[in-house]
C-alpha positions, 0 to 999 in steps of 0.5 A, a space after each residue: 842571578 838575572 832570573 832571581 832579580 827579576 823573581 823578586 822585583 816581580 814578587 815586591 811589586 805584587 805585595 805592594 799593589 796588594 798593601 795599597 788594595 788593603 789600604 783602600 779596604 780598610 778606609 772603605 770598610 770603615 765607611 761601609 761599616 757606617 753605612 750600613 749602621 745607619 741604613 745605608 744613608 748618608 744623610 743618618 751618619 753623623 759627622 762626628 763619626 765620619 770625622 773620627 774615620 778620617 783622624 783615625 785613618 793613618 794609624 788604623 791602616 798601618 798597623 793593618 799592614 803589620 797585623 797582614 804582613 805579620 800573618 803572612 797575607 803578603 806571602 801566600 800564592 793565592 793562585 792555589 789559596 784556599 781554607 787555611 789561607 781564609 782562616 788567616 785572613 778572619 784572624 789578621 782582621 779580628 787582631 787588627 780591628 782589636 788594636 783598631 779599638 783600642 787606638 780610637 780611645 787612646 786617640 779619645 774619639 767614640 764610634 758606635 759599638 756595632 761599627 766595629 763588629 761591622 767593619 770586622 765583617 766588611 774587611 774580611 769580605 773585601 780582603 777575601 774577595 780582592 784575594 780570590 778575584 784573581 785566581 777567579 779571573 786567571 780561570 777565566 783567562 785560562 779558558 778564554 786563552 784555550 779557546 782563542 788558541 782552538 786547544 782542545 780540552 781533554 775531558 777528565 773523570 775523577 775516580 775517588 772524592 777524599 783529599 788526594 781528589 780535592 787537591 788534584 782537582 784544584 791542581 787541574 782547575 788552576 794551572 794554566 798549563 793544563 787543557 783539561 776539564 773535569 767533567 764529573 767524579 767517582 766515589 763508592 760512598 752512596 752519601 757522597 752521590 750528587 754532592 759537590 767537590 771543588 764545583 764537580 758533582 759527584 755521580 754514583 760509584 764504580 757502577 756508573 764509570 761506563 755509563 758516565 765515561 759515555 754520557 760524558 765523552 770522557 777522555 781520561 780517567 785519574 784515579 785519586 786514590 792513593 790511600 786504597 788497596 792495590 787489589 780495589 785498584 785491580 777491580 776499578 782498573 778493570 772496569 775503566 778498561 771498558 770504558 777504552 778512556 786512558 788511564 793515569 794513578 796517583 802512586 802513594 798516600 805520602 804524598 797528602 801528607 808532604 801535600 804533593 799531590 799534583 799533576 806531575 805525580 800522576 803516572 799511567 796505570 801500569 801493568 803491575 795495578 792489575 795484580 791486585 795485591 799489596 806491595 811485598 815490604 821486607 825487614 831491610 834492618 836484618 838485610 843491612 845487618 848481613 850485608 854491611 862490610 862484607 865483599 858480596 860477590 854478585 854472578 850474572 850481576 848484569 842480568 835483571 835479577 843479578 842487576 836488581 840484587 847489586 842494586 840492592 846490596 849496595 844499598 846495604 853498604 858492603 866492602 865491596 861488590 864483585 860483580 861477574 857477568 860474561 855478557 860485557 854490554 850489561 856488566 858495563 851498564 850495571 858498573 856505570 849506573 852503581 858508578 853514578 849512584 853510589 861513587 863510595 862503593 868499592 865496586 869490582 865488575 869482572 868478566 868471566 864464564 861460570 863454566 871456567 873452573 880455573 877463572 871462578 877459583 881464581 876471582 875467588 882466591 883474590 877477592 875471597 868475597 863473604 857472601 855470594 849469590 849466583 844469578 848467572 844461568 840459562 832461563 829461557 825454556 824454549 830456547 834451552 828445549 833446543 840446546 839442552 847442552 848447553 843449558 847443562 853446561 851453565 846451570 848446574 856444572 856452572 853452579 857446580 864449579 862456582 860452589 866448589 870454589 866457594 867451599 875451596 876459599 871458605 865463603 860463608 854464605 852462598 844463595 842460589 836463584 832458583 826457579 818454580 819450574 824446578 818443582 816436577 819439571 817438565 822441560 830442559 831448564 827446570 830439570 837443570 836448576 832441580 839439579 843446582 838445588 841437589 847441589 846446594 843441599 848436598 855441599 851443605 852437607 860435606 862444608 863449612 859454607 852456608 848453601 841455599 836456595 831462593 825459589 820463585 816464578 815469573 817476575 815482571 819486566 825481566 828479560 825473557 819475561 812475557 811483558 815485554 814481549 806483548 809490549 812490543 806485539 802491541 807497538 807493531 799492531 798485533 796480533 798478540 800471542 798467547 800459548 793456551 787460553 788457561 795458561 797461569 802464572 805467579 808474577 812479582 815485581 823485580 825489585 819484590 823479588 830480590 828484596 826477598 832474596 836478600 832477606 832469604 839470605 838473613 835467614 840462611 842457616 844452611 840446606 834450606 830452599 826458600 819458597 816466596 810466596 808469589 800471590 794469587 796467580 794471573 792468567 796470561 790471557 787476562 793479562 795480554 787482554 789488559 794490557 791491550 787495554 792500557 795501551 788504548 785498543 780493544 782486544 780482538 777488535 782493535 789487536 787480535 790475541 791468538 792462541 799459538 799452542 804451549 811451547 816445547 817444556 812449557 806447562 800450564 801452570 807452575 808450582 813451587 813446592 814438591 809434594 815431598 816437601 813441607 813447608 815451614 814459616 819464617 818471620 816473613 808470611 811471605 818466605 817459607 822454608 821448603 824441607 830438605 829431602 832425603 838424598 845419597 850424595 855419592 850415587 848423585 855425585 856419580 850420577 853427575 859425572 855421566 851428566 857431564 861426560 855425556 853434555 860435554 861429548 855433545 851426545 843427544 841421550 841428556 834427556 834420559 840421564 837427567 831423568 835418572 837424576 831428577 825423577 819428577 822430570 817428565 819428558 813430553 812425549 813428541 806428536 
């Protein structure tokens, strides 16, 4: 209450000494319009005139303090003032000298006819000068503030000359809680090249980045373009990497036009800029439309994907969501964050094992959820290369046990997460999840329930995912460990990922296995090396990459279709359907229950077995 007092006071007594400064440019215009009709000589003007300025005074400068105050001169920070703020004042003063006009005949006086087109000019002049002055001298204050302080000023490039780059240079040479000072700008328009932007001098286009990073000593480079495709921004990130300067982005085009760009929306390029492909949107209506009022019951709802998937459902307002994780730290993270942002969520958060039939059947009896979608599973390669029981266990009998139960307690949809390393597997993991598609296709064939898959690559940020990995090699100052200088991979965002899942789900009709489409693939290299970049190193100088040689089961690279397969479109280019390949389901069903006397036994033969099952499985053959 104190602070708001004090705010208002602060803000009455500018707008006072500012309407006290507008009285003194109105009684000084007048003057000065005189003067400069009668070339500038006192000794010319006539008294007559100089009489009618006084009587007319009074009248004359209060209704300027209306027009003013009704144009809204007393409300505007003038610290970021600009054009329209300009224009306003041309306006208040041409409105206020027309009544000026027409008070001098109601008052019977005369004044010469270009006095008034004179005073018109002259007011404008000193309003817009005693304006500007003062963003003029906090500049200078700024500057000499800085100095004295011995701040050091970061040298700053500006990548882009629209509008997102007219405002954030504004932004960095008015705010006095910034020590930068922009050194130069960017642009690939060849007609802009030498032109000026908010007193910056535009060098040349992309091509001149390294060069003028150099002649500059740049230190920061802000990329003030919001509005340009992800994959433009791919090829200039890779460009200012040279340059060694850190880099910050602004994120989105909205913001010109909520005119919110500003310092604090610039964020540092991240790893997901050197993609080089749009954002994946999808069809949230159709997503809202299946989900709304349905108990959706989540597996593996604390992972990063089955976190990400309640996250999004209980977007979609259902009944109800089950959550059911066999790990408690996540599943508790996950219920206290759905907790915090949606406290009308009817929320249930369950511990329990996928391999526990007896638990499984009862968590669907009492809950009898709609839709499920199972998350839960062993994803790491290596790790299941070394205990490729266990990697049985949970995947397929867990999802075995989970879709039984789900065709038992009559749910309508069940959506499987599914993986690229399931198409020609060649380790212990992506034979498993080959093994739950077979499963998902042939109880689609003997139930009422829908079953499908969702098939997809390596999403950015989940745990076991590469990033994080290279994040913290980088942190501890190397080396960075890469398999193979060829190694390629397809990547998406989290958030891209189970957005498509979800909307894979409105399409269910059942058997279908889901492909997304991943985009164009990166190699892992050219990721380690620029990520090296963005954290300010130069790779192989300043953090080593060594090449370590392909883990047990890893490939080159990864597919997502079989050859067998077809793939179909659906109203989403990026989700196509996979046709359903031609299977016995009672030699499979049988062929399963060896799979599971042999895992459950601990026998170390699983490999030959999961061959039988899955013939594009191909076993490396040890050295």
């Amino acid at each position: 209450m104190l602070s708001k007092l004090i705010h208002d006071k602060e803000l009455l007594l500018r707008q006072i000494l500012l309407m006290i400064l507008d009285a003194a440019a109105v009684f000084t215009s007048s003057v000065a319009a005189l003067l400069l009709r009668f070339n500038l000589s006192f000794q010319e003007i006539q008294e007559l005139y100089l009489e009618n300025v006084w009587k007319s005074a009074i009248p004359c400068i209060l209704v300027t303090l209306v027009v003013f105050w009704c144009f809204k001169l007393y409300h505007s920070v003038w610290r970021y003032a600009g054009f329209y703020e300009v224009q306003q004042i041309v306006f208040a003063v041409v409105v206020s000298t027309t009544i000026h006009v027409i008070i001098i005949r109601l008052l019977g006086l005369h004044m010469p006819r270009s006095y008034w087109f004179l005073f018109a000019g002259a007011l404008i002049f000193i309003t817009v000068f005693t304006r500007f002055a003062y963003r003029f001298a906090r500049n200078v204050r700024k500057k000499y503030v800085d100095k004295r302080r011995g701040v050091e000023v970061s040298r700053v490039m500006v990548i882009g000359a629209g509008a997102a780059a007219d405002m954030l240079l504004r932004e960095l040479k008015t705010s006095e809680h910034l020590c930068k000072r922009v050194e130069c700008v960017i642009d690939d328009d060849p007609e802009l090249k030498g032109k000026m932007i908010q007193g910056c001098r535009i060098v040349g286009g992309r091509e001149s980045i390294v060069s003028a990073a150099a002649q500059y000593q740049i230190d920061e480079i802000m990329i003030a373009m919001p509005s340009v495709s992800k994959k433009k921004i791919a090829e200039i990130v890779k460009i200012c990497n040279e340059t060694g300067c850190e880099m910050k982005t602004l994120p989105g085009v909205y913001q010109i036009v909520n005119e919110e760009v500003r310092v604090s929306n610039l964020r540092h390029v991240d790893i997901e800029d050197l993609l080089g492909r749009e954002p994946i949107s999808v069809d949230l209506s159709a997503i809202t439309e299946y989900l709304k009022d349905q108990v959706v019951l989540v597996t593996g709802g604390g992972g990063s994907i089955g976190g990400e998937l309640c996250r999004q459902i209980a977007e979609a307002e259902p009944r109800q969501l089950v959550i059911v994780d066999i790990y408690e730290n996540n599943a508790y993270e996950i219920q206290q964050e759905l907790k915090r942002k949606y406290p009308k969520l009817n929320l249930v958060v369950l511990i329990a094992s996928v391999r526990n039939t007896n638990r499984m059947n009862t968590i669907f009896e009492k809950y009898l959820p709609n839709i499920v979608f199972h998350a839960a599973a062993h994803k790491h390669v290596p790790l299941m290369e070394e205990s490729p029981n266990e990697a049985i266990k949970n995947n397929v009998f867990g999802t075995l046990k989970t879709v039984q139960a789900a065709d038992r307690y009559g749910v309508e949809r069940f959506v499987l997460i599914s993986t690229d390393k399931a198409v020609n597997p060649t380790n212990i993991m992506g034979a498993s999840k080959r093994i739950c598609e077979m499963i998902i296709q042939a109880y689609n064939r003997r139930s009422q329930t829908e079953y499908v898959a969702v098939r997809f690559g390596n999403v950015l940020g989940s745990n076991g995912s590469v990033i994080p990995l290279f994040k913290q090699q980088i942190k501890e100052g190397g080396p960075v460990t890469v398999t193979h200088p060829d190694i390629i991979r397809y990547f998406m965002t989290i958030s891209e990922a189970v957005s498509l899942v979800l909307q894979a789900g409105a399409y269910a009709k059942g058997g279908e296995i889901f492909v997304l489409d991943m985009g164009e693939p990166v190699k892992i290299a050219d990721l380690a090396k620029n990520l090296i970049r963005l954290s300010g190193y130069i790779p192989n100088e300043e953090i080593a990459i060594e090449y370590i040689g392909l883990r047990p089961g890893e490939k080159l690279y990864e597919e997502c279709l079989m050859a067998e397969e077809n793939l179909t479109k659906t109203e989403n280019d990026r989700i196509s359907i996979a046709e359903p390949l031609e299977m016995d389901d009672e030699p499979f069903f049988e062929s399963l229950q060896v799979l599971k006397d042999v895992v459950y036994e601990e026998k170390e033969d699983v490999r030959a077995i999961l061959q039988k099952i899955v013939p594009t499985y191909t076993v490396e053959k040890e050295k």
